[in-house]
C-alpha positions as CSV (number, residue, x, y, z in Angstrom):
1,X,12.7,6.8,-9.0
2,X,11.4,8.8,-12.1
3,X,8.7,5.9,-13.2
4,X,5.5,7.2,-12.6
5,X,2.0,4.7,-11.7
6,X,1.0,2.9,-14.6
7,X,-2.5,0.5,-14.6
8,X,-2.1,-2.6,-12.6
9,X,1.1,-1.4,-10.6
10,X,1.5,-2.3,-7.0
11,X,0.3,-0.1,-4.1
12,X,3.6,0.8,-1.9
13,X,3.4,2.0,1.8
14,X,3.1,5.8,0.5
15,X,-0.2,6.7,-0.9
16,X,0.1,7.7,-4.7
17,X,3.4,5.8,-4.9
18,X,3.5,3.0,-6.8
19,X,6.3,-0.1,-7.4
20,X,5.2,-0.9,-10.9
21,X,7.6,-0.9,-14.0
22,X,8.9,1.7,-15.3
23,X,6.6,4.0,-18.4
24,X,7.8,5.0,-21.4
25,X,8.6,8.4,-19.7
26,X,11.5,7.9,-17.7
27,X,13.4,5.4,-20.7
28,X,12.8,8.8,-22.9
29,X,14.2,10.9,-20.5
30,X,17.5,8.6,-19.9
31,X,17.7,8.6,-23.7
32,X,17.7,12.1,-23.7
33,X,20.4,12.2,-20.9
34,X,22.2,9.9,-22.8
35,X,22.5,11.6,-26.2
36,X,23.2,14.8,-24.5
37,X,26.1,12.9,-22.9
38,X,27.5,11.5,-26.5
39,X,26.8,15.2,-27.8
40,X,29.5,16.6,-25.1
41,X,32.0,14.0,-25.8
42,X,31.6,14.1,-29.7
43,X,32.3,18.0,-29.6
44,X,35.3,17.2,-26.7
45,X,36.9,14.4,-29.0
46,X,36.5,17.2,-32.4
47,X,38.0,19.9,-30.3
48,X,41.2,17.6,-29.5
49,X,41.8,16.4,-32.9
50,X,41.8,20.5,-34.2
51,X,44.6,20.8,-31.4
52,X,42.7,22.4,-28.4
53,X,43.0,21.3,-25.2
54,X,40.5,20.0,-23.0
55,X,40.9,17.7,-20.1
56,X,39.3,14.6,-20.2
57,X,38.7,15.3,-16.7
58,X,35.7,17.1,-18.3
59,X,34.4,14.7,-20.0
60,X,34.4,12.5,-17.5
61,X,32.6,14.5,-15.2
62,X,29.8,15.2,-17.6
63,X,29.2,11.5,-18.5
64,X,29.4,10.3,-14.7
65,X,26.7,13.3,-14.2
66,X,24.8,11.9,-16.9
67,X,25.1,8.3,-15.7
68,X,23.8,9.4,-12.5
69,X,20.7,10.6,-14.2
70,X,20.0,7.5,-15.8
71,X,20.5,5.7,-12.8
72,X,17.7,7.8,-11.3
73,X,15.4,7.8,-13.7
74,X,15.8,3.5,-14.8
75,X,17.1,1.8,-11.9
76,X,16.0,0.8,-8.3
77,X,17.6,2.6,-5.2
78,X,17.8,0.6,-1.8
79,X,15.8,1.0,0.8
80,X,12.3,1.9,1.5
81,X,10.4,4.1,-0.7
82,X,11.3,7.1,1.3
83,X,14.6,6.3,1.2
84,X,14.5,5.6,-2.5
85,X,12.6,8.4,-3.3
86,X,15.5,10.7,-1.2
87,X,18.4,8.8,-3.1
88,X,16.6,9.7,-6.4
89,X,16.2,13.5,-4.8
90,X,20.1,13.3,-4.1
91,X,20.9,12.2,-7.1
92,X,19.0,14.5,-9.6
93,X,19.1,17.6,-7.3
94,X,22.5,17.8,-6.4
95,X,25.0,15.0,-7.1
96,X,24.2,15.0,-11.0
97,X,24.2,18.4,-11.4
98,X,27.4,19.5,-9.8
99,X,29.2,16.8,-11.8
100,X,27.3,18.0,-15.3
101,X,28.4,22.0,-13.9
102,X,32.3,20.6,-13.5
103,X,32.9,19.6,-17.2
104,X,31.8,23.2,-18.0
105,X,29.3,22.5,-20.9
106,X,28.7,26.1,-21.2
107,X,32.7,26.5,-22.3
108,X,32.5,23.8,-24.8
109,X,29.4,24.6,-26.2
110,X,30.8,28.0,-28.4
111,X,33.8,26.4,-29.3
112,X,32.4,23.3,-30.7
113,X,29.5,25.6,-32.7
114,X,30.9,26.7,-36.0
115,X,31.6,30.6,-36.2
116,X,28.9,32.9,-36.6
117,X,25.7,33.8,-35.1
118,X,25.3,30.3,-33.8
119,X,28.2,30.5,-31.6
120,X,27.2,33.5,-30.4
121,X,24.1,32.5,-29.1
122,X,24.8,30.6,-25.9
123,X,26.8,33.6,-24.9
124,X,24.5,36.3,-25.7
125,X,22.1,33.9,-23.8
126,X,24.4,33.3,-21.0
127,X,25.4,37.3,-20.7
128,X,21.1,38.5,-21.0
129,X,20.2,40.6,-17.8
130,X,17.0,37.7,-17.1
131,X,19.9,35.4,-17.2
132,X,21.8,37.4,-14.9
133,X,19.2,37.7,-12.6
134,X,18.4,33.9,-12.3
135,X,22.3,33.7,-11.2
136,X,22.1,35.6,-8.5
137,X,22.9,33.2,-5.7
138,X,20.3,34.1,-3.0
139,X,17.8,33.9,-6.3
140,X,19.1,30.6,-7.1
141,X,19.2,29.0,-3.8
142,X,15.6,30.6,-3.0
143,X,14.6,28.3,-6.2
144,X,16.3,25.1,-5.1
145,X,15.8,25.4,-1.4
146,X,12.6,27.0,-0.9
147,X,11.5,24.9,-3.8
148,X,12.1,22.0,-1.8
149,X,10.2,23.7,1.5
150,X,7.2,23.9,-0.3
151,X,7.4,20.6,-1.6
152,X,8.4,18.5,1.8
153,X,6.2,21.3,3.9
154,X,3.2,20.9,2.2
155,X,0.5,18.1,0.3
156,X,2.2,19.2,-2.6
157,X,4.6,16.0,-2.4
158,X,1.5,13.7,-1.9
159,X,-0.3,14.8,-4.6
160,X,2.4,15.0,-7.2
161,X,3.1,11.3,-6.7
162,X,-0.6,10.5,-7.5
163,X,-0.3,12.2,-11.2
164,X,2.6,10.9,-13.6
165,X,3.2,14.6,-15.0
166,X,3.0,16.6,-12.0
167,X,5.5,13.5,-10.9
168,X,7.8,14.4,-13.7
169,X,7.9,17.9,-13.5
170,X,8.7,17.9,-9.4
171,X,11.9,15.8,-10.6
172,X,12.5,18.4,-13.7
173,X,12.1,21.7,-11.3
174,X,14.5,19.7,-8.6
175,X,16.9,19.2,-11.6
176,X,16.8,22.7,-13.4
177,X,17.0,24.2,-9.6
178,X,20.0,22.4,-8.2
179,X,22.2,22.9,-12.0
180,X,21.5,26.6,-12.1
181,X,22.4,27.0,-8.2
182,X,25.4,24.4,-9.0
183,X,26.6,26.7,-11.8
184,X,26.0,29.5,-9.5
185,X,28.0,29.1,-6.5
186,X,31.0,27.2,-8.9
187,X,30.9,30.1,-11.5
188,X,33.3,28.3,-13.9
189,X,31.5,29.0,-17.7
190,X,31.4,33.0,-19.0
191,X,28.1,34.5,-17.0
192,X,26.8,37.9,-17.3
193,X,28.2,39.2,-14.0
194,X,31.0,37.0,-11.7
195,X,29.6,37.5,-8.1
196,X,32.2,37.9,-5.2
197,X,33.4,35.1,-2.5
198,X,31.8,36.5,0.2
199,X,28.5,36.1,-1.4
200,X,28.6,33.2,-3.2
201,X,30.2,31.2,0.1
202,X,27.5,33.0,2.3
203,X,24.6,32.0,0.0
204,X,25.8,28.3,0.3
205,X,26.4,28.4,4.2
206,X,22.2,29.5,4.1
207,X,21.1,27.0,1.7
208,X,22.8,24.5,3.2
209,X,21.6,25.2,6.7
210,X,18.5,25.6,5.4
211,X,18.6,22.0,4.0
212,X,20.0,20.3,6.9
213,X,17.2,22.1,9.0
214,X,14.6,20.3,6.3
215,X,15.9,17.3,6.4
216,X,15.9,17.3,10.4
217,X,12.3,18.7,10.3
218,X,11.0,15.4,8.0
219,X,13.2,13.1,10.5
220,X,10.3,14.3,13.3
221,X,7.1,14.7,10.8
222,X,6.6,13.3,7.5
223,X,5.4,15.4,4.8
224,X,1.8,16.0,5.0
225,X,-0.5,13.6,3.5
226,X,1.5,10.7,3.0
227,X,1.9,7.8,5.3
228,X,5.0,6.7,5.8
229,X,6.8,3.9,7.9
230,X,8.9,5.4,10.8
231,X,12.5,3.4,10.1
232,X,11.5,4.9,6.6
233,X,11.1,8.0,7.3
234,X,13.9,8.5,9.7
235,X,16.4,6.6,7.0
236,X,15.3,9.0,4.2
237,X,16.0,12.1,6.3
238,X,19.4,11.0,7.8
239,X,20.1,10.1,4.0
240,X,19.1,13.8,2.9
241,X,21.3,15.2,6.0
242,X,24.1,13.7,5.2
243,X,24.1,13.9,1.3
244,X,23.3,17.3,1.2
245,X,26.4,18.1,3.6
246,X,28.6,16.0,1.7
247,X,27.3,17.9,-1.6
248,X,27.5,21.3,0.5
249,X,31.5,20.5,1.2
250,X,32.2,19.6,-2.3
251,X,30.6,22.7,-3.9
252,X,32.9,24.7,-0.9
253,X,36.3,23.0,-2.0
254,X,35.1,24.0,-5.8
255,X,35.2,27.7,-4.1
256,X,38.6,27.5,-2.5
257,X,40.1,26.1,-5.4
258,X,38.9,28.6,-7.4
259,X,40.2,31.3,-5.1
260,X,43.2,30.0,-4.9
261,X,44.0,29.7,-8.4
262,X,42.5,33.0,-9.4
263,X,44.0,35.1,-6.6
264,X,45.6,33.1,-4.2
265,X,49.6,32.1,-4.8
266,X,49.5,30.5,-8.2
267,X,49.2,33.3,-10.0
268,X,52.5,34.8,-8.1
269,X,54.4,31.2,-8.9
270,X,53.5,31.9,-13.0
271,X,54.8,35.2,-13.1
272,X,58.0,34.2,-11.2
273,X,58.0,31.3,-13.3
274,X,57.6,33.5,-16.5
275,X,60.5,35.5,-15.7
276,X,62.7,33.0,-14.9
277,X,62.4,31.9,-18.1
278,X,62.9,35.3,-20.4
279,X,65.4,36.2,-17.7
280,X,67.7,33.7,-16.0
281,X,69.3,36.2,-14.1
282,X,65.9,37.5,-12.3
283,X,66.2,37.0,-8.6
284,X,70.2,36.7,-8.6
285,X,72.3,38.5,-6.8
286,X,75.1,40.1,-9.2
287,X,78.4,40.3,-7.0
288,X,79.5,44.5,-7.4
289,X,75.8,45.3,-8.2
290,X,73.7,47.8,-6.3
291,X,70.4,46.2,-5.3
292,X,67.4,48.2,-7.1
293,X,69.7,49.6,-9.7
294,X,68.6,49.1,-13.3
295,X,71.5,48.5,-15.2
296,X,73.2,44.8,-14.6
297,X,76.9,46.2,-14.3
298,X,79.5,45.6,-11.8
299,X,79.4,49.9,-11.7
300,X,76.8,52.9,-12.5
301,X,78.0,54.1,-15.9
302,X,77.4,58.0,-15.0
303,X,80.3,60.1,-13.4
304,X,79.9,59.9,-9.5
305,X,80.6,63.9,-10.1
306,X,77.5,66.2,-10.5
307,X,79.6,69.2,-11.3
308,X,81.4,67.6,-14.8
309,X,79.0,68.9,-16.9
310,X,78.9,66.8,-20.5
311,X,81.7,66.9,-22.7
312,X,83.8,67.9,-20.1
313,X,86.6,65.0,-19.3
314,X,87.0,64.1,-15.3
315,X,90.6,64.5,-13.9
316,X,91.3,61.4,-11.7
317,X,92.4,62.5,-8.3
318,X,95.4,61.4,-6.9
319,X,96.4,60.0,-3.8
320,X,96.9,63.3,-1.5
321,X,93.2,65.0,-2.6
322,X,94.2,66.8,-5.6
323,X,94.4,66.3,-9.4
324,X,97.5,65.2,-11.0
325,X,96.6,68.3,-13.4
326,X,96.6,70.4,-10.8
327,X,99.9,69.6,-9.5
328,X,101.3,69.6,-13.4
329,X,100.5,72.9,-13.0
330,X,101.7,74.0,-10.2
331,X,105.2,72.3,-11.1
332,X,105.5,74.6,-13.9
333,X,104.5,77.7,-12.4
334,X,107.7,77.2,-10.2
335,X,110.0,76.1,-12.6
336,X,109.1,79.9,-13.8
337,X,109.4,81.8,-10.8
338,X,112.9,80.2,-10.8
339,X,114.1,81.4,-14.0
340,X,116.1,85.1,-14.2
């Protein structure tokens, strides 16, 4: 969990880790969790009542990423202490923050602000080019997995457990690393630059890989410095193999559905949609209408003859070739030569 040592505590099989009550610390930081939660769902509720629409799949997203939080830093995981401490790693580093990334805080947050420079802020925060630059995915997974490398790979892990704000600010990076590699890979609130498909799917097929091969690697070997019982230390890494796939798959169907509804068939079904609507008779056949032709009449309006030229009325042709004119005319001129 998030309670760090306090005087008096129990000593637990891992050295620096200690089963005492909680400190003021982690109740402060559910607190804050929690009124960052009510925050969200205060400016969701004010947004419906001013007739916008947001789904309350949102909000509940954000408040079971917050609960999850809470439940890391308060309450008591099962298992050993390894296995505790890799539910609470789950939890914070990418459970929680794939849920908070889901209800799109960063959407919300403009439209709640009241206009002006204020609501411009998170944007012009969101669109900076240091901002930018942290969203690159290989950046971002380097800072959540390597991150993690250099804290299971090294006595860093040992000695952060032996001082309560070194403690707390492990758990913080962990946080901050897995939201902004979350909000990466989902890309689902305005960002400076959108990165492609192919990148953002490739950087989570690494990180992922690179987790799994982690979480294998502390299955074998413990991390350095700390003692810790074998069935431990083999259930914490099966639990961080396992988790982190099933986090890995759900931040992959996040990317196909956002593929599919920004250029897969949806788009197509709207626009046929659309113009079934403004025009019924879109994709129906007309009986006596030439397919491609623009006008919706049984016949083309123009004369089928080139040669009429405007102004000009058609003779109809009659059934032997000619024109009925024609033959008027030749009637009479033989009605002449007959004459005396």
């Amino acid at each position: 969990m998030l309670a760090s040592p306090g005087p008096g505590a129990a000593h637990s099989p891992i050295p620096g880790v200690h089963a005492g009550p909680p400190i003021p610390l982690p109740v402060l930081a559910a607190f804050l969790v929690g009124g960052v939660v009510l925050c969200y769902l205060l400016a969701a509720a004010r947004l419906r009542r001013r007739g916008d629409a947001w789904p309350p799949l949102r909000d509940l997203s954000f408040a079971a990423g917050g609960a999850a939080l809470v439940y890391a830093a308060l309450g008591r995981a099962p298992g050993g202490p390894f296995t505790a401490h890799m539910a609470v790693h789950l939890l914070v580093g990418m459970v929680a923050p794939l849920l908070l990334v889901l209800g799109r805080p960063m959407s919300l947050l403009p439209r709640a602000l009241p206009p002006g420079r204020l609501r411009r802020l998170p944007l012009a925060l969101a669109r900076s080019r240091p901002t930018g630059f942290l969203l690159l995915p290989p950046v971002a997974a380097l800072l959540d997995v390597g991150a993690l490398w250099l804290l299971y790979r090294t006595p860093l892990w040992s000695a952060a457990h032996a001082h309560p704000l070194a403690h707390a600010a492990v758990h913080l990076h962990v946080f901050a690393a897995g939201l902004l590699f979350a909000f990466t890979i989902c890309q689902l609130d305005p960002v400076h630059r959108r990165h492609g498909l192919a990148l953002r799917g490739g950087t989570l097929l690494l990180a992922g890989a690179a987790h799994s091969v982690l979480a294998k690697s502390l299955y074998a070997h413990p991390p350095p410095g700390a003692a810790v019982d074998a069935e431990d230390l083999r259930t914490g890494a099966l639990l961080m193999y396992h988790g982190g796939d099933a986090v890995g798959v759900a931040l992959a169907v996040v990317l196909a559905v956002r593929w599919y509804t920004a250029g897969g068939r949806v788009p197509a079904r709207a626009r046929r949609r659309a113009e079934r609507r403004t025009n019924p008779r879109a994709g129906r056949a007309v009986p006596g209408e030439v397919p491609g032709a623009g006008s919706t009449a049984p016949f083309p309006s123009r004369s089928l003859s080139p040669t009429v030229e405007e102004g000009t009325p058609a003779t109809a042709p009659d059934r032997g070739g000619g024109t009925r004119a024609g033959h008027r005319e030749g009637a009479a001129d033989r009605r002449r030569g007959a004459r005396p």
